[in-house]
DODREN-256063 format. One record per residue (C-alpha): residue in three letters; x, y, z. Coordinates in nm, 3 decimals. Layout:
REM DODREN-256063
+-----+---------+---------+---------+
!  aa !      xx !      yy !      zz !
+-----+---------+---------+---------+
! ALA !       X !       Y !       Z !
...
+-----+---------+---------+---------+
***
This chain:
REM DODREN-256063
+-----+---------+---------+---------+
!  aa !      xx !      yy !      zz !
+-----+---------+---------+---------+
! UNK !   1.940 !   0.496 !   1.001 !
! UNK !   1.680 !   0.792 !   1.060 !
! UNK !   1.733 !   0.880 !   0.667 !
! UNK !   1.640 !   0.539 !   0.527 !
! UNK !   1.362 !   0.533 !   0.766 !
! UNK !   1.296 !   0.831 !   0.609 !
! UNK !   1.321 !   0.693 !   0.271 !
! UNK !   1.133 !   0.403 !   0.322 !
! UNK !   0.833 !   0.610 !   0.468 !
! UNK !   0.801 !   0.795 !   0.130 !
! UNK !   0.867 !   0.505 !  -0.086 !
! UNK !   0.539 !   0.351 !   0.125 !
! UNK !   0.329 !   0.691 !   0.069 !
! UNK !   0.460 !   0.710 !  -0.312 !
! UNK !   0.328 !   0.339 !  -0.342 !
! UNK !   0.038 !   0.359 !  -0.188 !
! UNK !  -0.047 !   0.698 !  -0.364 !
! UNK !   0.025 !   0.499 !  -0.700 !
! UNK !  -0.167 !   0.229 !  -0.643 !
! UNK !  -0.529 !   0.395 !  -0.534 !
! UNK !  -0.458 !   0.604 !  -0.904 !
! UNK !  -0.366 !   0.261 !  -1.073 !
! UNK !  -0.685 !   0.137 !  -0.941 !
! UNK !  -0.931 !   0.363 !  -1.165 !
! UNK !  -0.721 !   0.330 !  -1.508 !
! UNK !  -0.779 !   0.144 !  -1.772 !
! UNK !  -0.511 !  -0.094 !  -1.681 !
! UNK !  -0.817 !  -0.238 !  -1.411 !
! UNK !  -1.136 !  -0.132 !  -1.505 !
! UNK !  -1.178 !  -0.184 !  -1.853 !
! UNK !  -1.465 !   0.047 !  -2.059 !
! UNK !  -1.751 !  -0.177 !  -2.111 !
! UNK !  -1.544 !  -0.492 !  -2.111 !
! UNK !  -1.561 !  -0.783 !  -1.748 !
! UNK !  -1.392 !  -1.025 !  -1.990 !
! UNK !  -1.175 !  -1.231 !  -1.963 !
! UNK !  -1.283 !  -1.458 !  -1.671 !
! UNK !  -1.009 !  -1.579 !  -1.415 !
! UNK !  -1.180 !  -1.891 !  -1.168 !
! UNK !  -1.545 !  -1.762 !  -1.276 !
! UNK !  -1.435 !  -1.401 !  -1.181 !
! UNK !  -1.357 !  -1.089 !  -1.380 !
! UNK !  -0.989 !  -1.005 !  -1.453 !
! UNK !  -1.120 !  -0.627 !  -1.268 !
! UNK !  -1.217 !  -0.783 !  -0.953 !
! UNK !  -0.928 !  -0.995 !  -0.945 !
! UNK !  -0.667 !  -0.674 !  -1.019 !
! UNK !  -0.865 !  -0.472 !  -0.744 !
! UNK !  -0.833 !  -0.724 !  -0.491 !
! UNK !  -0.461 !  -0.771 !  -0.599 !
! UNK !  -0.419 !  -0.400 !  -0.526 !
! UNK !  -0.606 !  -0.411 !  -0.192 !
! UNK !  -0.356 !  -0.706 !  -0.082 !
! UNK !  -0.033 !  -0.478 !  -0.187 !
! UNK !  -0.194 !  -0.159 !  -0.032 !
! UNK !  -0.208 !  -0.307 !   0.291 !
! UNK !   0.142 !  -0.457 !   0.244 !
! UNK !   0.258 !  -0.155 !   0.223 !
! UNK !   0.003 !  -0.068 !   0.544 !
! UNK !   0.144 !  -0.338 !   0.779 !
! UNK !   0.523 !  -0.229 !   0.605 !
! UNK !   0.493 !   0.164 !   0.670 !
! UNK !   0.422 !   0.080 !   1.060 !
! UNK !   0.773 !  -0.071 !   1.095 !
! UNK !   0.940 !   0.217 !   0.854 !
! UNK !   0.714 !   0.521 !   0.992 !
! UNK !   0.979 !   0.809 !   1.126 !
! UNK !   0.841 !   0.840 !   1.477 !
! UNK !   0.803 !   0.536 !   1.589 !
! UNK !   1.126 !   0.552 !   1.770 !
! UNK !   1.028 !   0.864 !   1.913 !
! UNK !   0.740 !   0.703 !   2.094 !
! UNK !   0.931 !   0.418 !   2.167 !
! UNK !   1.224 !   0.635 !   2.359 !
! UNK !   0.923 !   0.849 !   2.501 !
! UNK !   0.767 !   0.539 !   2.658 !
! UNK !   1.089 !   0.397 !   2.826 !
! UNK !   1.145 !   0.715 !   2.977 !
! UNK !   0.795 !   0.714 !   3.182 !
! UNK !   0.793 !   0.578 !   3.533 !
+-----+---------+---------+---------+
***
């Protein structure tokens, strides 16, 4: 169980590290270009905040998978 915790954790980091580098190619922020238009917005704003929803995904998913937790958890059970 500790390994996939384990496991889990870096698959969180290694997401979250890909994502913030995904977010300055050209893949989102096109050179000279805000079309085409999605709902009046441009397709940039609409990738960032895509990226911004899956980064803190990952966030709010890497507090349940982070390899301590059940450290502090044992820890706290333990005090009087």
């Amino acid at each position: 169980m500790k390994n996939r915790k384990n496991m889990l954790w870096r698959l969180c980091c290694a997401g979250v590290i890909g994502l913030s580098i995904l977010c300055f190619t050209p893949l989102v922020i096109p050179a000279g270009q805000y079309q085409p238009l999605l709902l009046g917005l441009p397709r940039s704003l609409w990738a960032g905040m895509l990226i911004a929803f899956a980064i803190l995904a990952l966030a709010v998913a890497g507090t349940f998978v982070h390899p301590g937790m059940n450290d502090v958890n044992a820890n706290q059970d333990k005090q009087p």
